[in-house]
N, C-alpha and C positions, 0 to 999 in steps of 0.2 A: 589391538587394531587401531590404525589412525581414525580419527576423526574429519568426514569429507564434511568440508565447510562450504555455503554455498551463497555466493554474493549474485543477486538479482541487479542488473543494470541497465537502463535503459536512461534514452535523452528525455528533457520536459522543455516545455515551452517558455516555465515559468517556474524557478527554482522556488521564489520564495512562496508559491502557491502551493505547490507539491509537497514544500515540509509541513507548513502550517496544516495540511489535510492528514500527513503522516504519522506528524507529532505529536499536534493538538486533536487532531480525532483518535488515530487509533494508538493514541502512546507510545510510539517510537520514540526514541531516543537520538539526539544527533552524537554517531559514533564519530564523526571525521569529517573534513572536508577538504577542499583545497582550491586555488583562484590562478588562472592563468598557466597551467599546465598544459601546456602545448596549444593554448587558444580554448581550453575548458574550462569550464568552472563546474565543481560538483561538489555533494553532499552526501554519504553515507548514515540511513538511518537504522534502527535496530535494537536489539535489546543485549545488553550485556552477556557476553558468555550463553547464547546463543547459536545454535549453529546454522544462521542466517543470517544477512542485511541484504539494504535494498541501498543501491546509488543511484543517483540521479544527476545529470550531466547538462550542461548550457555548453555548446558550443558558440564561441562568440563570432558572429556575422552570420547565422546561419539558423533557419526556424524549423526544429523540430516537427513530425507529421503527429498528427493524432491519432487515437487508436485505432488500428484498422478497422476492429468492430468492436461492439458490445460483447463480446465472449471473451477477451481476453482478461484474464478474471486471475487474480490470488485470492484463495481461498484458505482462510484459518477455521479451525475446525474450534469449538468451543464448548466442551461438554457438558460443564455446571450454568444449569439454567440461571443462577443470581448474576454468577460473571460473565455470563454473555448478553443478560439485559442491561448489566452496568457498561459493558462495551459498545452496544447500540446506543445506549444512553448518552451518551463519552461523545460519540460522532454528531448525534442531531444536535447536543447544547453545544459542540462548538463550529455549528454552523450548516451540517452536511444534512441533507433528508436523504434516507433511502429511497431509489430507483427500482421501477420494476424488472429484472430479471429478465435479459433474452431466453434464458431456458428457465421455464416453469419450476424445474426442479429445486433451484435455489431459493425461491421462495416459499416453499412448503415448513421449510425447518429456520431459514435464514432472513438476512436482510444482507441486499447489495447496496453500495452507496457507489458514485463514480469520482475520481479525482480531476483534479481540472485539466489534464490532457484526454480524459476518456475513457482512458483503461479503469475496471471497475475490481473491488473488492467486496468478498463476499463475507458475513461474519455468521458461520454455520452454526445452531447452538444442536450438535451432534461431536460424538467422539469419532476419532479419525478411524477409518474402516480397514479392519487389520488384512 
């Protein structure tokens, strides 16, 4: 069976804000990028072999909206409790503090942090629920 691969894309406001929260908080990798494609400029971040990334897009003359609400949420799931305090840890030394949670739930097991458009991530320290 193929492998469905699955790229997350959405515009930022602020390309170089977006990866520095990506990369330097949550350890994303820059897989790609590219400048001036049809009046875009973007960023694909990610982890190697993978079967996800995320891109993030600047159209030029034109200002991206913020996140419609606080629930628009990627959520990683993060079973071992050492590697997901090392992952909280990862976000607030390189700059991010966790936010409170629109839905209570995520804060019971997790920490949300938000990135500088709004859109928020959640780093769950639970295994994915089969």
């Amino acid at each position: 069976m193929d492998v469905v691969k699955l790229r997350v894309a959405r515009p930022t406001r602020d390309l170089d804000a977006v990866v520095r929260f990506y990369r330097d908080g949550l350890g994303f990798e820059v897989l790609g990028g590219f400048e001036d494609h049809a009046g875009f400029d973007g960023v694909m971040l990610g982890h190697p072999g993978a079967p996800y990334h995320l891109e993030f897009t600047v159209e030029r003359g034109h200002e991206a909206p913020r996140a419609p609400s606080q629930d628009h949420l990627l959520v990683f799931y993060v079973p071992d409790p050492e590697a997901w305090s090392a992952r909280v840890h990862r976000m607030e030394a390189a700059g991010f503090a966790p936010v409170p949670s629109r839905n209570p739930y995520w804060d019971a097991n997790g920490r949300t942090f938000e990135d500088p458009d709004g859109y928020r991530v959640v780093l769950q320290q639970a295994a994915w629920p089969r």
